[in-house]
PDB file with one MODEL, atoms N, CA, C and O in Angstrom:
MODEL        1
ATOM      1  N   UNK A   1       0.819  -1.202   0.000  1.00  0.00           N
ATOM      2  CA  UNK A   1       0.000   0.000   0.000  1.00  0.00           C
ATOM      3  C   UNK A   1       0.857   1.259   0.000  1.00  0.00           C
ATOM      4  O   UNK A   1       0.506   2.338  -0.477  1.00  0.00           O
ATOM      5  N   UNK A   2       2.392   0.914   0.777  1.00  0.00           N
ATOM      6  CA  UNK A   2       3.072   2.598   0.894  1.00  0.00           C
ATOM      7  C   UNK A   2       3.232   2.769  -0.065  1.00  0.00           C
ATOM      8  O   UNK A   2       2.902   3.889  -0.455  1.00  0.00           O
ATOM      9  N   UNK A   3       3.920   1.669  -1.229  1.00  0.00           N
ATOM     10  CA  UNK A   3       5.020   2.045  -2.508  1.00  0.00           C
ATOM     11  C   UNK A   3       3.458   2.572  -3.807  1.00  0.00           C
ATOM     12  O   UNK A   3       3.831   3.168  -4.818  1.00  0.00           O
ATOM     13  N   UNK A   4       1.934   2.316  -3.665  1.00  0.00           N
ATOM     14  CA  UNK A   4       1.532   3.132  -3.892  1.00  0.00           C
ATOM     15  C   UNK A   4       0.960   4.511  -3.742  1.00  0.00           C
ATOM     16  O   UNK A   4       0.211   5.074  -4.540  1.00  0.00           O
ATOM     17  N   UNK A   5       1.441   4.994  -2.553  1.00  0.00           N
ATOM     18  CA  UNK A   5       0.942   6.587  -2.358  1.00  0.00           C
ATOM     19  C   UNK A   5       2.266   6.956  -2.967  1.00  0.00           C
ATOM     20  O   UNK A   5       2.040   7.624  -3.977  1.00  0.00           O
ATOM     21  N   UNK A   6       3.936   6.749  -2.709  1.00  0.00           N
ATOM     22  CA  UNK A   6       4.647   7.129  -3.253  1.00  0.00           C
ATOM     23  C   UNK A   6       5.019   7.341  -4.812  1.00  0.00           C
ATOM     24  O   UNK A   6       5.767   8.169  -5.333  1.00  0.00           O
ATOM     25  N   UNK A   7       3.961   5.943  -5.576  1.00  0.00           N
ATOM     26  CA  UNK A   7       4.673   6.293  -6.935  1.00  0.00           C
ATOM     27  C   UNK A   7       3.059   7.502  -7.185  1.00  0.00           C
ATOM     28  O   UNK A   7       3.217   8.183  -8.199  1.00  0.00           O
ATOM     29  N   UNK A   8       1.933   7.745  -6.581  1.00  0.00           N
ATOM     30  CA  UNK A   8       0.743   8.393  -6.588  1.00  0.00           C
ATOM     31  C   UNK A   8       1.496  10.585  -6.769  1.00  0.00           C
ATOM     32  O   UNK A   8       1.292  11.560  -7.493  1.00  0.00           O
ATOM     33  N   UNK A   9       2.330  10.219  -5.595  1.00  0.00           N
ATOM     34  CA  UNK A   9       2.545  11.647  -5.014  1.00  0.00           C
ATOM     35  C   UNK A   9       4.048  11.718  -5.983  1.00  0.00           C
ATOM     36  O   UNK A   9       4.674  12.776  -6.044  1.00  0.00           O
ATOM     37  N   UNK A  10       4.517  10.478  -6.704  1.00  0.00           N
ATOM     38  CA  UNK A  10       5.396  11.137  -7.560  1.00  0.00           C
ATOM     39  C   UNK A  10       5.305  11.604  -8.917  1.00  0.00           C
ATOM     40  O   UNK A  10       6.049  12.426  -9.451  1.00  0.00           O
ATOM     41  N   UNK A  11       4.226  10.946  -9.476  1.00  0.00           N
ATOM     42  CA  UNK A  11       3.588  10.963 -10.441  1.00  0.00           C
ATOM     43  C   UNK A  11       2.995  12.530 -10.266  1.00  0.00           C
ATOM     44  O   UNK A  11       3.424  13.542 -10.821  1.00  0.00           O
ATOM     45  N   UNK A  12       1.820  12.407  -9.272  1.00  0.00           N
ATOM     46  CA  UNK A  12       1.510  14.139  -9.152  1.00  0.00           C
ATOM     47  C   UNK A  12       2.736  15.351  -9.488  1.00  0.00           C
ATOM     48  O   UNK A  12       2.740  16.157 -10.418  1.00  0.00           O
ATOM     49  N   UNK A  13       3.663  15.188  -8.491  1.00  0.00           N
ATOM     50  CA  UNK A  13       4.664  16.115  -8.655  1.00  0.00           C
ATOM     51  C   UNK A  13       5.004  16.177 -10.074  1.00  0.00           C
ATOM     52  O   UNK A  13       5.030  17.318 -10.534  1.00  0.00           O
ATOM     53  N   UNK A  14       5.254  15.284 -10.825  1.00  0.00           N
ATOM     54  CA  UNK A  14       5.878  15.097 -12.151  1.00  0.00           C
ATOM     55  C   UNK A  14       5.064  16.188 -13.019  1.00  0.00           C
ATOM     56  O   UNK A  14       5.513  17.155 -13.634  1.00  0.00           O
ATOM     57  N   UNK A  15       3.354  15.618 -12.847  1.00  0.00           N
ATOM     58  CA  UNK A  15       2.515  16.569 -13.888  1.00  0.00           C
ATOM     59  C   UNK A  15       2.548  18.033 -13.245  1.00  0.00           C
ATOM     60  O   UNK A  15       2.562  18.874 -14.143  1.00  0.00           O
ATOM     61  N   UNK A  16       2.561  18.436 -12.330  1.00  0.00           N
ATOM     62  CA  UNK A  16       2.392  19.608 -12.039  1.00  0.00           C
ATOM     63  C   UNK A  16       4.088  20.402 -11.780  1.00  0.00           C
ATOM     64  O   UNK A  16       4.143  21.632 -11.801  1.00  0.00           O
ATOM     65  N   UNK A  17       5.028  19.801 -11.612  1.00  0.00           N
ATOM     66  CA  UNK A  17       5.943  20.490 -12.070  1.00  0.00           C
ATOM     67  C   UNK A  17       6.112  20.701 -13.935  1.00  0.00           C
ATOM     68  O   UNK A  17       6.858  21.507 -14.493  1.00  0.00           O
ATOM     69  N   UNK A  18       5.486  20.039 -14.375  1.00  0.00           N
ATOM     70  CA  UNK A  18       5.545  19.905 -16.044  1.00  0.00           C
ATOM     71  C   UNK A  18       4.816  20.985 -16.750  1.00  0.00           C
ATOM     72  O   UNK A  18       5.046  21.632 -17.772  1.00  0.00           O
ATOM     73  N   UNK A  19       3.623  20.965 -15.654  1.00  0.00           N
ATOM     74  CA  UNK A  19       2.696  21.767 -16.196  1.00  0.00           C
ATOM     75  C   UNK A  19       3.394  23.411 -16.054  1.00  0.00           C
ATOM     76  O   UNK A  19       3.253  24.180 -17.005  1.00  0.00           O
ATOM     77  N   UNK A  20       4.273  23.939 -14.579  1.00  0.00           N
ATOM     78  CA  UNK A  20       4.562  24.938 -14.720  1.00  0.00           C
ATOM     79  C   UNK A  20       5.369  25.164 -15.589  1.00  0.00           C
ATOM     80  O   UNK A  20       5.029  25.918 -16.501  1.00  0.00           O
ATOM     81  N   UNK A  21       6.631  24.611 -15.580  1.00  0.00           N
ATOM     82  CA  UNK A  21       7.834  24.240 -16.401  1.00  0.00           C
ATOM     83  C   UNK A  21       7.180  24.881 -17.999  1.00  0.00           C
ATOM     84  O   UNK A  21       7.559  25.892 -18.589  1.00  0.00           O
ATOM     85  N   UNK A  22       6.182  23.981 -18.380  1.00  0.00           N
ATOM     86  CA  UNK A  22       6.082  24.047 -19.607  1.00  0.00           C
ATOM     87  C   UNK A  22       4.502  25.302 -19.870  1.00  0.00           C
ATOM     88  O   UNK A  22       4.009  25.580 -20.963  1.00  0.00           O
ATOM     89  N   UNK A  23       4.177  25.674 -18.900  1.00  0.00           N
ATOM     90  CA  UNK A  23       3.052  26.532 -19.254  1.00  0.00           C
ATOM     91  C   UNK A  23       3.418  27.714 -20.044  1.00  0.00           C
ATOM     92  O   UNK A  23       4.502  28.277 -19.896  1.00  0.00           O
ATOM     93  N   UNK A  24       2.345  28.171 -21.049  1.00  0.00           N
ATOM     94  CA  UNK A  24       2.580  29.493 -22.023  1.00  0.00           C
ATOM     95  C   UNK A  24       3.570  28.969 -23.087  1.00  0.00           C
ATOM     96  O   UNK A  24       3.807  29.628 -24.100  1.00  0.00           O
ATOM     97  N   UNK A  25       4.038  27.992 -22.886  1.00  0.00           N
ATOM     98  CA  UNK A  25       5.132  27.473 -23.958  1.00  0.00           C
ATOM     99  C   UNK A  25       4.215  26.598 -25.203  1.00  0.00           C
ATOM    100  O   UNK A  25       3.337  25.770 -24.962  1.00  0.00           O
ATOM    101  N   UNK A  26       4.639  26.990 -26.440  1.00  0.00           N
ATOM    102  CA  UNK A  26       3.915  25.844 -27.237  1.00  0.00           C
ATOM    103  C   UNK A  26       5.124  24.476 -27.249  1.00  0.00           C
ATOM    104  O   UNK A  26       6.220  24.540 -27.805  1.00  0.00           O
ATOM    105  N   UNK A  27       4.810  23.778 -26.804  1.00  0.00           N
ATOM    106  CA  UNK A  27       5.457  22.376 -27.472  1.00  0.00           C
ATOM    107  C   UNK A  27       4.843  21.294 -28.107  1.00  0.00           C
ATOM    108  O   UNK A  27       3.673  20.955 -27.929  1.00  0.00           O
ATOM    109  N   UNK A  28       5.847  20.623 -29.032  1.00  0.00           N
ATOM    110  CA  UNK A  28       5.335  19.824 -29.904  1.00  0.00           C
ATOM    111  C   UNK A  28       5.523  17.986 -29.258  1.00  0.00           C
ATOM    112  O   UNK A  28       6.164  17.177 -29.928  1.00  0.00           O
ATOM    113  N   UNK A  29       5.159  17.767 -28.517  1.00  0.00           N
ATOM    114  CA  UNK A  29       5.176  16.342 -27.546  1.00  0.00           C
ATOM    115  C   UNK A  29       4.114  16.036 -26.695  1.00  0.00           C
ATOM    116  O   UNK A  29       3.464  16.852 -26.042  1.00  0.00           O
ATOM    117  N   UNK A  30       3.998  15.094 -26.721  1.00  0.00           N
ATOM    118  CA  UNK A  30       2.882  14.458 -26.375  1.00  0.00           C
ATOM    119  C   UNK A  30       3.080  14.727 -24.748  1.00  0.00           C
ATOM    120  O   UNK A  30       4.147  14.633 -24.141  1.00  0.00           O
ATOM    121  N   UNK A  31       1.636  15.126 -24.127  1.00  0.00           N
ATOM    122  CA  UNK A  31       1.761  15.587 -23.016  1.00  0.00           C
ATOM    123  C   UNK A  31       1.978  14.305 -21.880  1.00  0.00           C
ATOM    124  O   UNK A  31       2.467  14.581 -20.785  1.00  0.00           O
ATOM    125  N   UNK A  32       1.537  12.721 -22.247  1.00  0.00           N
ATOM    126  CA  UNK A  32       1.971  11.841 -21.063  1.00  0.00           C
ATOM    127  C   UNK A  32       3.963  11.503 -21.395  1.00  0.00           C
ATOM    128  O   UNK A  32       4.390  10.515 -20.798  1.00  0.00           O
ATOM    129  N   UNK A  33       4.750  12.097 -22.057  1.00  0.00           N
ATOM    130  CA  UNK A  33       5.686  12.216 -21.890  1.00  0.00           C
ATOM    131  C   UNK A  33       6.535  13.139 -21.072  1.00  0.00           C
ATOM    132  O   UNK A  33       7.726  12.934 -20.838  1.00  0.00           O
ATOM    133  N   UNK A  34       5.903  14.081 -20.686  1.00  0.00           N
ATOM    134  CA  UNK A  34       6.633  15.150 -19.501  1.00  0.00           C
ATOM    135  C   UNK A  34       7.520  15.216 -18.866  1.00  0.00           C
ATOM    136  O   UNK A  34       8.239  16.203 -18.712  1.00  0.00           O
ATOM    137  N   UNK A  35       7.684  13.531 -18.092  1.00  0.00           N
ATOM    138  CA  UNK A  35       8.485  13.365 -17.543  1.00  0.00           C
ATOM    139  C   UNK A  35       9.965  12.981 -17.996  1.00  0.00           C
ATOM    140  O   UNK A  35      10.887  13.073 -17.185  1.00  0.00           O
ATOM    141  N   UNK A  36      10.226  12.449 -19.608  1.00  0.00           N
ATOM    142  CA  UNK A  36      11.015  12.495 -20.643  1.00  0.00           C
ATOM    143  C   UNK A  36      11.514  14.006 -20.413  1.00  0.00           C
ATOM    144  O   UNK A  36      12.312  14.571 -19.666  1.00  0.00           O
ATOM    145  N   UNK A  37      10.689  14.339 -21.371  1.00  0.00           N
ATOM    146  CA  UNK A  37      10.880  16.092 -21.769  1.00  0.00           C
ATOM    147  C   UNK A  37      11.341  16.672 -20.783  1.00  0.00           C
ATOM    148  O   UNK A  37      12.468  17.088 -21.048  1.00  0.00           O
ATOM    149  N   UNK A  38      10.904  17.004 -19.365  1.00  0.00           N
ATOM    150  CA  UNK A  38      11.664  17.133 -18.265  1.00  0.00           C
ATOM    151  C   UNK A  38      13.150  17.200 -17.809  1.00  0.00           C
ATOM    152  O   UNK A  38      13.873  18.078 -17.340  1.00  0.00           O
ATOM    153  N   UNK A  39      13.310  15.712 -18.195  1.00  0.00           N
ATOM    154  CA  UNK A  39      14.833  15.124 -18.181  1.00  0.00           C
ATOM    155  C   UNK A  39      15.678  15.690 -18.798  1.00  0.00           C
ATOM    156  O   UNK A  39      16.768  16.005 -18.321  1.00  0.00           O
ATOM    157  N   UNK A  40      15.269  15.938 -20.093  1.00  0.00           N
ATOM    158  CA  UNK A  40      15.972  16.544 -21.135  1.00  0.00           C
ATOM    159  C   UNK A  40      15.741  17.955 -21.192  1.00  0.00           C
ATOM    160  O   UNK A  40      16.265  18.698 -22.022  1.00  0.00           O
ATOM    161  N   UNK A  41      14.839  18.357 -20.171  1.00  0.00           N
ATOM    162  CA  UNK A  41      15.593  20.011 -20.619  1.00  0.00           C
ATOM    163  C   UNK A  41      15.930  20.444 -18.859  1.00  0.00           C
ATOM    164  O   UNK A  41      15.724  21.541 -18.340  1.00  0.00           O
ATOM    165  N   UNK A  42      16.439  19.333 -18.270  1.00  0.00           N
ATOM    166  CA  UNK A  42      16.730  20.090 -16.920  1.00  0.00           C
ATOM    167  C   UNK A  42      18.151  19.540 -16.620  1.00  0.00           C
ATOM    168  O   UNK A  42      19.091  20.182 -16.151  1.00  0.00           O
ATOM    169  N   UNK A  43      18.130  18.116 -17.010  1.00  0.00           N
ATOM    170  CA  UNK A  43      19.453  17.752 -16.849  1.00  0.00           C
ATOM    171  C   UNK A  43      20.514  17.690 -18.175  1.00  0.00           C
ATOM    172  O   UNK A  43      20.034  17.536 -19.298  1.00  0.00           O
ATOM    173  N   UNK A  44      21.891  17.809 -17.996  1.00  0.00           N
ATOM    174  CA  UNK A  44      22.668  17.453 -19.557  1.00  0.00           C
ATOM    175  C   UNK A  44      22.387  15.753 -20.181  1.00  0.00           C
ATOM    176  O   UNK A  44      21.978  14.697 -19.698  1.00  0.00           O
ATOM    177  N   UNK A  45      22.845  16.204 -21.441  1.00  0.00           N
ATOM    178  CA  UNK A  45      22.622  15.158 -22.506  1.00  0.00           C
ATOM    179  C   UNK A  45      23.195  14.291 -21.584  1.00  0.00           C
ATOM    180  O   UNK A  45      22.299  13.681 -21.002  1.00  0.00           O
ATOM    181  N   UNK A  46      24.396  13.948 -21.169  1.00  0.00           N
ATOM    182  CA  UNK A  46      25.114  12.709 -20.697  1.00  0.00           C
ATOM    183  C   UNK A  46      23.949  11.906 -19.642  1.00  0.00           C
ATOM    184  O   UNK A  46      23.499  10.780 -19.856  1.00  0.00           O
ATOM    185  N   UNK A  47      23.668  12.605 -18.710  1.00  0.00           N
ATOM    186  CA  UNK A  47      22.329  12.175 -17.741  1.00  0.00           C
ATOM    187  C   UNK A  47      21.183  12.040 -18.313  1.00  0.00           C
ATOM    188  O   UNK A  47      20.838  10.881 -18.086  1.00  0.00           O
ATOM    189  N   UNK A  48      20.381  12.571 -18.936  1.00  0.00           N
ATOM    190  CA  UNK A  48      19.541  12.581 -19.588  1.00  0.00           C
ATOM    191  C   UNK A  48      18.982  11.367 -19.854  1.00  0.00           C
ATOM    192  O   UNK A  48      18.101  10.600 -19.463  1.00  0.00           O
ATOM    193  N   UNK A  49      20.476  11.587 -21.279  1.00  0.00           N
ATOM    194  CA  UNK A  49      21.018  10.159 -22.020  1.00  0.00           C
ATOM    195  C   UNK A  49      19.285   9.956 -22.980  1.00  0.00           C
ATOM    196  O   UNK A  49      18.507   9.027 -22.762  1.00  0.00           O
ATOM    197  N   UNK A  50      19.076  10.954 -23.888  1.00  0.00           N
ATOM    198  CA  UNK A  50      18.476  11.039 -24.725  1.00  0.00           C
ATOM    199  C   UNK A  50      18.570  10.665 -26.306  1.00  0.00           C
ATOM    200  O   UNK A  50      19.607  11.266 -26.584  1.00  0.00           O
ATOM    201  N   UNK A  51      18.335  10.328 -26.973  1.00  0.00           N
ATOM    202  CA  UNK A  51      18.927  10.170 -28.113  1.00  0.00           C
ATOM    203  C   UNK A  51      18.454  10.856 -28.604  1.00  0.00           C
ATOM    204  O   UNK A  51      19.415  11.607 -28.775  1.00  0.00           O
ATOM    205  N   UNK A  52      17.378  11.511 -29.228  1.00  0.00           N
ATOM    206  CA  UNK A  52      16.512  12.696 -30.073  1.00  0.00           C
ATOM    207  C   UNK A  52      17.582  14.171 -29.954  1.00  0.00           C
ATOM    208  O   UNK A  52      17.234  15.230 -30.477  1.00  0.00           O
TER     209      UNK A  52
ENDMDL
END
């Protein structure tokens, strides 16, 4: 039951940091990817570790 409120309240955080992050911005990506897109524009390529 814990390890679901945790992946619940991480998941939340994810969309709503995404949502500020990316508000007023047009982007072209699919919005259940966020947490991708995220990665890649907060951390460097090496971490990331994006290929696009």
């Amino acid at each position: 039951m814990s390890w679901m409120v945790v992946s619940l309240v991480g998941a939340f955080a994810v969309g709503i940091t995404g949502a500020m992050y990316y508000s007023g911005v047009h982007h072209n990506f699919n919005n259940e990817m966020i947490f991708l897109e995220l990665a890649k524009g907060l951390f460097p390529r090496w971490i990331a570790a994006h290929s696009a």
